[in-house]
FISE-910701 format. One line per 10 residues: their letters; for each residue x, y, z of C-alpha. Coordinates in Angstrom, 2 decimals. Example, Ala and Ser with C-alpha at 12.3 -4.5 7.8 and 13.67 -1.06 7.14 Angstrom:
2
as	12.30:-4.50:7.80; 13.67:-1.06:7.14
//
This chain:
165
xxxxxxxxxx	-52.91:42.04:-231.90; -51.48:45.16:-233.86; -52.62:47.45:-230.90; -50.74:45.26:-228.47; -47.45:45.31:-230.87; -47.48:49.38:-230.16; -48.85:49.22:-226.62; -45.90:47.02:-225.87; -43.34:49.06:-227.62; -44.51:52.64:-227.16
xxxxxxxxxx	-42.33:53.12:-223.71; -39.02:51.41:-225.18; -36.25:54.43:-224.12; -35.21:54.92:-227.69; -38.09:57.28:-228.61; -37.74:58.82:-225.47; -34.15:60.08:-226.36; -34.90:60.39:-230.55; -37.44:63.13:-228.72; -35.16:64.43:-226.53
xxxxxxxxxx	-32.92:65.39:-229.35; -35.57:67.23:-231.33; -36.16:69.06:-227.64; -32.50:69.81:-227.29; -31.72:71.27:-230.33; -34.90:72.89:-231.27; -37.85:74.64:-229.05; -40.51:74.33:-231.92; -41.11:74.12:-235.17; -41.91:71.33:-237.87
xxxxxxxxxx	-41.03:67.67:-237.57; -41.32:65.01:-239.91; -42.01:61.78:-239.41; -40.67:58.94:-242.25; -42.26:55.26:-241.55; -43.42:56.26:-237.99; -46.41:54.13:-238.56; -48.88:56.62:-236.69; -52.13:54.95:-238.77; -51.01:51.56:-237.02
xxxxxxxxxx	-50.95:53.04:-233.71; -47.83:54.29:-232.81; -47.56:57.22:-230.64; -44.52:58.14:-229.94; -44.90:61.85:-231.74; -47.55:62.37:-229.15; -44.04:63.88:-226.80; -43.47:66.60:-229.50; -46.71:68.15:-228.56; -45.51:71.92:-229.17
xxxxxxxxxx	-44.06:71.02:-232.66; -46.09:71.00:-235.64; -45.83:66.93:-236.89; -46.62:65.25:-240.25; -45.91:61.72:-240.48; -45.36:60.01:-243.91; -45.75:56.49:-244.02; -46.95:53.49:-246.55; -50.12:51.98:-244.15; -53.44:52.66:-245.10
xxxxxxxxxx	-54.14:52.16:-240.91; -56.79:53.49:-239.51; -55.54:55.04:-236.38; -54.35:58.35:-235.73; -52.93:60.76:-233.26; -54.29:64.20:-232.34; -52.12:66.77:-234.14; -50.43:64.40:-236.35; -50.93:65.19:-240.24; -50.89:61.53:-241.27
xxxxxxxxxx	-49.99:60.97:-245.15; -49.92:57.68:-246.60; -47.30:57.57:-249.58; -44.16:55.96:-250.38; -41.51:58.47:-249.03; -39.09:58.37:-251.92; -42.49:59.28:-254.76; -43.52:61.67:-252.07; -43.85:65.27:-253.85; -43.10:67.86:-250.92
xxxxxxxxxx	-42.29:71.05:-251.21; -41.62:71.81:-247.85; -38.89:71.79:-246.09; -38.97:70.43:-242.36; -37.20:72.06:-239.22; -36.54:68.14:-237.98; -36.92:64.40:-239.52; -36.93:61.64:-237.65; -36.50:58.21:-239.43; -36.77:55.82:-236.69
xxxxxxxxxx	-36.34:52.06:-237.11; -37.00:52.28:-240.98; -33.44:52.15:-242.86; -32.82:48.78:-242.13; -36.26:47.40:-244.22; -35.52:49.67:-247.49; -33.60:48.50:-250.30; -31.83:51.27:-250.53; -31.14:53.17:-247.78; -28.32:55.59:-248.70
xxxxxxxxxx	-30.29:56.75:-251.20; -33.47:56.99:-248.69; -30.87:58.83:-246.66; -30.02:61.24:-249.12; -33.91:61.95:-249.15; -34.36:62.49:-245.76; -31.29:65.14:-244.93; -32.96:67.09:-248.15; -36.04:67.46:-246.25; -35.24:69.04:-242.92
xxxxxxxxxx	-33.77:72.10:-242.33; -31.49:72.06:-239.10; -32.16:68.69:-237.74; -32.27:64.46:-238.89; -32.96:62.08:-235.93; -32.35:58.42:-237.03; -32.41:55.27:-235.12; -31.44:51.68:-236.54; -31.35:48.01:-234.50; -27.68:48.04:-233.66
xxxxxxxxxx	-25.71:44.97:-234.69; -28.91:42.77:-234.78; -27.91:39.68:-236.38; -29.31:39.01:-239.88; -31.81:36.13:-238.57; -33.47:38.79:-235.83; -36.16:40.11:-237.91; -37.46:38.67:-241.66; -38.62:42.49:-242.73; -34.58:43.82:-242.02
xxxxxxxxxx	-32.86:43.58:-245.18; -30.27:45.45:-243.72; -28.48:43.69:-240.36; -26.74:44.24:-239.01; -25.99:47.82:-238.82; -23.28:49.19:-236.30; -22.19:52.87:-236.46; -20.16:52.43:-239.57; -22.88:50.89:-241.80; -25.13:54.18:-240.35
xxxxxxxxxx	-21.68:56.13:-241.58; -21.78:55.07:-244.66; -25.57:55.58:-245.69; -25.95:58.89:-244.54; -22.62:60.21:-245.35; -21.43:61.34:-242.45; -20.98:61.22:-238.62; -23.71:62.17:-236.18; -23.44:64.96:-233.91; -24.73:62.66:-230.98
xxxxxxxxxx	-25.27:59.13:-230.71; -26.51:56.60:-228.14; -27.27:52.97:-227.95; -30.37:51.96:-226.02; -32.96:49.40:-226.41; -30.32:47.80:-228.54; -30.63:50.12:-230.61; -28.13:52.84:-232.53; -30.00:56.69:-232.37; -28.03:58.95:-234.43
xxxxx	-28.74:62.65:-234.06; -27.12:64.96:-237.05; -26.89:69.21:-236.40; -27.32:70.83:-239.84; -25.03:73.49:-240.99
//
């Protein structure tokens, strides 16, 4: 049943343009993954192929994607050292308690690049796990602090690309 969840959601548009940005603005290099759930099956890194990908998510799954350094730990008690050349946070804000704060964590790991996507104005009874809805481009605003450099709303949902200084 958990294969057919990411089967059915693995062509939805919105990780087709979260992946677009990373190709825009960068022609290789690292990307991290936050909450991608790669050990449940999904596959979307699988169209950064020439990038260098670690995902970083809490499910002890047992799938995995070629390429993909899976590590299974709670983001905010992750210990890296590394900084990455992208992050993309995709559909995970919304379920964390507190997401500026998870934010905060993700712009200090990546070095010219944060992809983030959120269910845009969802209302609150569309999904038990959201904490969060709904979330418009204001709500996004105020977690991360400031405005993205490019934005688009697809699959009903908001996908928030931010340029690094």
């Amino acid at each position: 049943m958990e294969d057919d969840y990411w089967k059915d959601r693995s062509e939805l548009d919105y990780y087709r343009v979260a992946c677009n940005y990373v190709k825009q603005y960068l022609c290789f290099g690292t990307v991290l993954d936050v909450g991608g759930a790669v050990g449940l099956g999904c596959t979307y890194l699988s169209r950064l192929p020439t990038f260098e990908r670690t995902s970083v998510e809490l499910s002890g799954g047992d799938c995995s994607l070629d390429g993909v350094n899976v590590i299974h730990k709670d983001f905010m008690a992750w210990d890296s050292v590394e900084v990455f050349d992208a992050v993309l946070c995709l559909q995970v804000l919304e379920h964390v308690p507190c997401p500026t704060e998870f934010a905060t964590r993700l712009f200090s790991q990546a070095a010219q690049l944060v992809v983030i996507s959120v269910p845009y104005c969802w209302p609150t009874t569309a999904c038990a796990g959201h904490l969060h809805d709904p979330v418009d481009e204001q709500t996004l605003q105020q977690w991360t602090g400031r405005k993205p450099t490019r934005k688009r709303i697809v699959d009903r949902r908001l996908v928030a690309a931010y340029v690094l200084p």
